[in-house]
C-alpha positions, 0 to 999 in steps of 0.5 A: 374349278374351270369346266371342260368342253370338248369341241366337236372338231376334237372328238372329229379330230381323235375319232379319226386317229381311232380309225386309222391305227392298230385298236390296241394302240388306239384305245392307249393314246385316245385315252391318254388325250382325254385324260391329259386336258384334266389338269387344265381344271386346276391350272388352266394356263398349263399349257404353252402359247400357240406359236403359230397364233401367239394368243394369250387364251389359246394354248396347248399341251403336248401329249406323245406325238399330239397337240391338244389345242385349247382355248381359256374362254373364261375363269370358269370356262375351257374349249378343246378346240382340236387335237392334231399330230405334231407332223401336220400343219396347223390350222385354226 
């Protein structure tokens, strides 16, 4: 099973959205954001290609208005790299 690691940037990224939105709201869409990678440990290439980098290794999922950006670093291996609201430009 591939293991899961959750770059500093990301938690950043999600400890960010906690504090600009309603709690109620935030504690739902934070725990969907972790809890969404999860498949990754079973089919790592789940996700699309970033088509603004169009690399084999780094992907996304979608969840609600979020792009989870990750990186398949190896078999065993899996960086989350950020997580971004779909309306903001990209930067990696």
């Amino acid at each position: 099973m591939v293991k899961l690691i959750w770059t500093d940037q990301a938690i950043t990224d999600i400890g960010d959205y906690i504090g600009e939105n309603s709690e109620k709201y935030a504690k739902l869409t934070v725990k969907k954001l972790f809890e969404r990678p999860e498949i990754l440990k079973t089919f790592p290439q789940t996700g699309r290609i970033v088509p603004e980098k169009n690399e084999e290794n780094l992907r996304e999922l979608i969840e609600g208005n979020y792009r989870i950006i990750y990186e398949i670093v190896s078999a065993d291996q899996i960086n989350i790299l950020t997580v971004y609201h779909s309306a903001r430009d990209l930067k990696l």
